[in-house]
Structures are given as structure tokens and as C-alpha cells.
KEDOMI-460997 format. One record per residue: residue number from 1; x negated, y, z of N, C-alpha, C in turn. Coordinates in steps of 0.001 Angstrom, whole numbers. Example, Ala and Ser with C-alpha at 12.3 -4.5 7.8 and 13.67 -1.06 7.14 Angstrom:
2
R    i     n_xx     n_yy     n_zz    ca_xx    ca_yy    ca_zz     c_xx     c_yy     c_zz
R    1   -13190    -5690     7800   -12300    -4500     7800   -13200    -3300     7800
R    2   -12850    -2250     7080   -13670    -1060     7140   -12900       30     7870
END
This chain:
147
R    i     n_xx     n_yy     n_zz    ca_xx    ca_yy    ca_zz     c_xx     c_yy     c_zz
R    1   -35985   -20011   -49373   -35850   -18670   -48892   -34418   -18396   -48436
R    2   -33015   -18899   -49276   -32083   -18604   -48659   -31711   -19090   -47470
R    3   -32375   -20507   -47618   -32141   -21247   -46091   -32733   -20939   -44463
R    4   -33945   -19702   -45127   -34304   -19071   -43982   -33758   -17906   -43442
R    5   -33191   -17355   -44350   -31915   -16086   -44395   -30665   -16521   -43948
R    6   -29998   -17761   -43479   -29064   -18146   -43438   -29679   -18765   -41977
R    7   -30453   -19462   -41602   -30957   -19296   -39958   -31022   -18400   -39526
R    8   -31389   -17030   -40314   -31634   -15933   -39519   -30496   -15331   -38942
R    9   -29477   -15136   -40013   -28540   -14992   -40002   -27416   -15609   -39038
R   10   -27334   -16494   -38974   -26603   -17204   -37604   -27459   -17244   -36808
R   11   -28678   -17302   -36263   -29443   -17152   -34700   -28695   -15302   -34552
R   12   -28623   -14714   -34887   -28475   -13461   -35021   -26803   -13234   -34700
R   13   -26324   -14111   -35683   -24856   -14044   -35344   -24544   -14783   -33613
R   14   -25406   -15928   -33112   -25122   -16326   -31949   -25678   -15860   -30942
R   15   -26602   -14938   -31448   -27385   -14050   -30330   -26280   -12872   -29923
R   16   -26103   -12317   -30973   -25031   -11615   -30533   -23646   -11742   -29622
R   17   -23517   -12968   -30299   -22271   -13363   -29518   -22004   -14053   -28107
R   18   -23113   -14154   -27859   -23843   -14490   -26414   -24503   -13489   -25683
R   19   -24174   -12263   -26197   -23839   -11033   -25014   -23157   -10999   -24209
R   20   -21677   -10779   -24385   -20527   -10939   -23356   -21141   -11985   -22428
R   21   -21460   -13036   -22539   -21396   -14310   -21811   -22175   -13748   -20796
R   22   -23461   -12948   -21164   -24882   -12801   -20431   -24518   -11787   -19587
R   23   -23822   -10882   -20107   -23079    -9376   -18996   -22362    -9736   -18155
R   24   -23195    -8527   -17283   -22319    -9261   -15387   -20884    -8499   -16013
R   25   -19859    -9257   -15300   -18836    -9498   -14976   -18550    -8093   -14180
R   26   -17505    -7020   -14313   -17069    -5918   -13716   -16829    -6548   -12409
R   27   -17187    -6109   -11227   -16672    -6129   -10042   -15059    -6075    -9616
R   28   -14897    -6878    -8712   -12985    -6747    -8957   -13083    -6343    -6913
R   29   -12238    -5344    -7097   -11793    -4638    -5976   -11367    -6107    -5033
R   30   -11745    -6157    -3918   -11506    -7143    -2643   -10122    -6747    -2179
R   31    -9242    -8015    -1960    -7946    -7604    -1615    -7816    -7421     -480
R   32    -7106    -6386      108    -6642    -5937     1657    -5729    -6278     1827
R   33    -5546    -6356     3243    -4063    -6615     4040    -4388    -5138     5207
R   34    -2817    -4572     5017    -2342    -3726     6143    -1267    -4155     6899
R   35    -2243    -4130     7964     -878    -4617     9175     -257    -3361    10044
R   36     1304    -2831     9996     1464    -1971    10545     2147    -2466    11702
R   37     2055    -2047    13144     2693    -2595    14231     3564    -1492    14895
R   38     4592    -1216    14906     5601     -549    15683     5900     -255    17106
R   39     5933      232    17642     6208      733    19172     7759     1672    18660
R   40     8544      674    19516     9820     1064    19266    10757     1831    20781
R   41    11362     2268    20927    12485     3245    22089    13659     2410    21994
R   42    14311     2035    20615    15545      490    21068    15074       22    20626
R   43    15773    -1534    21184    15823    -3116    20513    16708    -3096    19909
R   44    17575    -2273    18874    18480    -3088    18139    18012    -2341    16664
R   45    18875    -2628    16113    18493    -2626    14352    17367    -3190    13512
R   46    16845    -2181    13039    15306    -2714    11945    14700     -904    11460
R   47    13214    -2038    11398    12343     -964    11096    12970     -983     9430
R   48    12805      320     8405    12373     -251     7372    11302      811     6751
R   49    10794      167     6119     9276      447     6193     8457      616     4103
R   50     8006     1494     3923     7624     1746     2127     6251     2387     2443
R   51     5481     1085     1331     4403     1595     1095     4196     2450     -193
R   52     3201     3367     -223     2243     4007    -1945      906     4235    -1583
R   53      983     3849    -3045     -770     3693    -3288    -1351     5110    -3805
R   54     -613     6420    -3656     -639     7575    -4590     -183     8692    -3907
R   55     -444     9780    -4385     -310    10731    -3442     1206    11593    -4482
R   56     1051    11301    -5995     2197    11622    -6667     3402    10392    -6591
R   57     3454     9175    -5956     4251     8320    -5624     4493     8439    -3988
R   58     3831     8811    -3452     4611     9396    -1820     4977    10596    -2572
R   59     4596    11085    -3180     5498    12920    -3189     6973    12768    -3634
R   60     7476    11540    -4041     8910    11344    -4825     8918    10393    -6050
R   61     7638     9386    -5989     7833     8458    -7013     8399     7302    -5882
R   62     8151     5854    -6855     8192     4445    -6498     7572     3525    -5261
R   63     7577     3624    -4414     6634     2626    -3611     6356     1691    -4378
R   64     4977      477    -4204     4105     -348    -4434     5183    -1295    -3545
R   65     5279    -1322    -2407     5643    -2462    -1775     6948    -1727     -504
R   66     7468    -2672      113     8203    -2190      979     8652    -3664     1789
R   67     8939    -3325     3139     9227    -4330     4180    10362    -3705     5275
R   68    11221    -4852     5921    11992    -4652     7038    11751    -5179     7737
R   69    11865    -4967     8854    10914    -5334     9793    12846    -5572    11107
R   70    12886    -6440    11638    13821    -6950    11914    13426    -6755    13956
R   71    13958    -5509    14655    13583    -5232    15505    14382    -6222    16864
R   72    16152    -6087    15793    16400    -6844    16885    16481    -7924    17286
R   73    15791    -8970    16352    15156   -10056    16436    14065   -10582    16736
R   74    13217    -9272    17346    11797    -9428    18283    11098    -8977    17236
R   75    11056    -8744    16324    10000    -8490    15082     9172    -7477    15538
R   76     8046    -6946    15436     7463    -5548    15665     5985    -5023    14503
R   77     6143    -6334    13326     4964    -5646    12194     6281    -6053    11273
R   78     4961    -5412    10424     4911    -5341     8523     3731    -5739     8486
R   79     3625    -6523     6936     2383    -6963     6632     2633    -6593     5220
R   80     1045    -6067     4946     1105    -5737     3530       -4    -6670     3180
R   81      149    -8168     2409    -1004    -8589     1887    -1723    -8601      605
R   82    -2822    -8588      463    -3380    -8694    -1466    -2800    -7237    -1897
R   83    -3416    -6581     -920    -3606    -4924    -1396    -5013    -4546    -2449
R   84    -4823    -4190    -3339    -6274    -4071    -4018    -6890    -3020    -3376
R   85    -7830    -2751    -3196    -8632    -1880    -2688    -8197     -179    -2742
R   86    -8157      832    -2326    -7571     1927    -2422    -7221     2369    -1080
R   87    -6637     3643    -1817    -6034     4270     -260    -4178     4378     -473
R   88    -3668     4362      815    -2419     3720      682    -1572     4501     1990
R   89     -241     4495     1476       55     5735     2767     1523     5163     2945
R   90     1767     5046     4699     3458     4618     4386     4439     5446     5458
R   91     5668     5099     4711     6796     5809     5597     7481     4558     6184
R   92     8303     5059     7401     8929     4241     8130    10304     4882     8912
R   93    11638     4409     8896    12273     4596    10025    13063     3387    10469
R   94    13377     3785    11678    14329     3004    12440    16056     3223    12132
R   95    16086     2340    11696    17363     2039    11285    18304     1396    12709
R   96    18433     2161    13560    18578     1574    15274    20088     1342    14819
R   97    20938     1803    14005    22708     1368    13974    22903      738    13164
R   98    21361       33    11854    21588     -914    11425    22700     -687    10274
R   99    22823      777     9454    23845      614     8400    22751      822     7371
R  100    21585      253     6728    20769      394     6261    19974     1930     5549
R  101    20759     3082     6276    20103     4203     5412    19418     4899     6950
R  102    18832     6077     6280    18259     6961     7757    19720     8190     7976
R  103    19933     8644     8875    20859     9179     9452    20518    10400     9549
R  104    21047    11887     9437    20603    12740     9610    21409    14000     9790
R  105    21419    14508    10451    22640    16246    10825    22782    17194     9913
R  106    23605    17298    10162    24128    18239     8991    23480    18911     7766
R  107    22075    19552     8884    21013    20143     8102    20113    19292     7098
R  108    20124    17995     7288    19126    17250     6600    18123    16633     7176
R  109    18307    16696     8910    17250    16778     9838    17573    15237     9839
R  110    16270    14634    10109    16848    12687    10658    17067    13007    12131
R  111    18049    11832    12017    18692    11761    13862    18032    10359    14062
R  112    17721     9263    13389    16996     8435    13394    15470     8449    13969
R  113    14833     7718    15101    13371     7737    14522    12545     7231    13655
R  114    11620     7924    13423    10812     7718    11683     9113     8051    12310
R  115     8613     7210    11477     6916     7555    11735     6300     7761    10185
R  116     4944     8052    10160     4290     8033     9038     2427     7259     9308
R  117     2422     6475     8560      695     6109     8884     -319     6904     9576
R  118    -1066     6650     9927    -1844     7476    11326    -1314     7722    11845
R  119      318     7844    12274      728     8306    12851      755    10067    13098
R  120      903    10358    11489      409    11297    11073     1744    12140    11252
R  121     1705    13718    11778     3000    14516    11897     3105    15512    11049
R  122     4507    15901    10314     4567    16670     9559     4646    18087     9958
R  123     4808    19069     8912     4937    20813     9621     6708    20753     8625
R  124     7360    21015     9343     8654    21142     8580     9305    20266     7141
R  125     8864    19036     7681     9077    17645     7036     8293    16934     6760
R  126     7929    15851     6011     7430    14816     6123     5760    14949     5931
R  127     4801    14077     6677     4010    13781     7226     3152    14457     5465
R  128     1974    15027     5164     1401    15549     3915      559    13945     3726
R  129      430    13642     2466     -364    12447     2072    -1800    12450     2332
R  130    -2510    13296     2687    -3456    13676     3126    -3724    13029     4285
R  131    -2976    13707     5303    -2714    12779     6552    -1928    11628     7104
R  132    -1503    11269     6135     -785     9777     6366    -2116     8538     5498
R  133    -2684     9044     4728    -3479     8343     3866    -3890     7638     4601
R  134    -4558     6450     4066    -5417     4711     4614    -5755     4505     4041
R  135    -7810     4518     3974    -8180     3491     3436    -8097     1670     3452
R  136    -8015     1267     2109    -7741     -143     2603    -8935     -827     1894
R  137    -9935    -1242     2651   -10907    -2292     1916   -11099    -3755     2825
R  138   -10195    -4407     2906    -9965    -5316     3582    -9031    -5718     4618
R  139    -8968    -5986     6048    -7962    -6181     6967    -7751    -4603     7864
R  140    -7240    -4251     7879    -6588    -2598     8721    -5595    -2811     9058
R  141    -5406    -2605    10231    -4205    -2574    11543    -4432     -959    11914
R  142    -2843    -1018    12456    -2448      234    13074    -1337      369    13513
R  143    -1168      320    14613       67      821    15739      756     2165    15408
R  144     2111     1826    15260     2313     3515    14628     3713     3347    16033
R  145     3928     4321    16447     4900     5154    17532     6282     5653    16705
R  146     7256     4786    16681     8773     5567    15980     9130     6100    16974
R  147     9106     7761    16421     9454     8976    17275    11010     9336    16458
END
């Protein structure tokens, strides 16, 4: 009798434990690539270019990723690869004098040109995350215009 309590007992213990094994596997988000392509007004300096994956990280957090994009060396993308799935929003300016910051008048205004994803325009500063937003579920290109 104990020896049948003690089969039972481990078929039971390995039944169990051969759940996990048997459960599908969570789905894993497909990695994207964003390709952003530039239309530039000069050939000299560099794009530089910050991605977010967040609408409270464009508002004044961290970018996810960031690229320079080297204009006066013929360059004209950024590539963002092994993006996990999401929506993703970026800023960009032209750094045309090449002292690596954006330039701007007195007021705070950029004298630099600068774009935002979609090519999205702001109302009295920068582009709302709303309208700069991108979905990314795989390969997405987009031509953006530095105005």
C-alpha cells in the first residue's frame, strides 16, 4: 500500500511539473527596424537624431536610442534596428556648423533646422507625441524634411 502511495505520489509530483513544459510559451514582440531618411537644405555638418519609446520620455525623459547621421559625408539615414514592437517617436536637428549642440536666438527659438517623425509640426514648440508617434511592428521608413 505504501508503494502505491509513493507512485501516486511522484506521477503526481511529475505531472505537475510538466506543466510549464506543456504551456505555450508567451509570445515575444517581433523586432523592428526604423529607417529615418533626411532631406537636407546644406551639405555640411550632421544630422543628430533621438529616439523614445514613450510619450513621458519624449516629454523630458531619456531616449531609448540615438544616432548622427554624418551629412557632410554623404550620409542621409538613421537606422534604428531590433526595435521591440511599440510605438516610438523621434527628434532631429541639423547641426549645419557642426559645434555639436542646436543653436538658437536669444528667445530660445532654434536657428538650426530640426524635424520631428511624420514629419509632424508643432504649435509653439515641439512637435506633441501624439503626432510625432510611429508605430513600429517590423521594417518602417520615413523621409522626414529638416526645416
Amino acid at each position: 500500500m505504501k508503494t502505491l502511495i509513493r507512485s501516486c505520489a511522484l506521477a503526481a509530483i511529475l505531472a505537475v511539473g510538466a506543466l510549464p513544459a506543456l504551456a505555450q510559451a508567451p509570445a515575444t514582440p517581433s523586432a523592428g527596424r526604423l529607417a529615418l531618411t533626411f532631406e537636407v537644405g546644406a551639405e555640411t555638418g550632421a544630422i543628430m537624431v533621438v529616439l523614445f519609446d514613450s510619450e513621458a520620455a519624449y516629454s523630458g525623459g531619456a531616449p531609448v536610442r540615438q544616432a548622427r547621421v554624418d551629412v557632410a559625408g554623404g550620409q542621409r539615414q538613421a537606422v534604428f534596428e531590433g526595435l521591440p514592437a511599440g510605438d516610438y517617436a523621434a527628434r532631429a536637428f541639423h547641426d549645419v556648423d557642426g559645434n555639436g549642440r542646436m543653436n538658437t536666438n536669444p528667445f530660445g527659438m532654434p536657428t538650426e533646422p530640426y524635424a520631428f517623425s511624420n514629419n509632424a509640426v508643432g504649435n509653439m514648440g515641439p512637435a506633441s507625441w501624439d503626432r510625432a508617434r510611429v508605430a513600429v511592428s517590423g521594417d518602417v521608413a520615413q523621409t522626414l524634411t529638416i526645416r
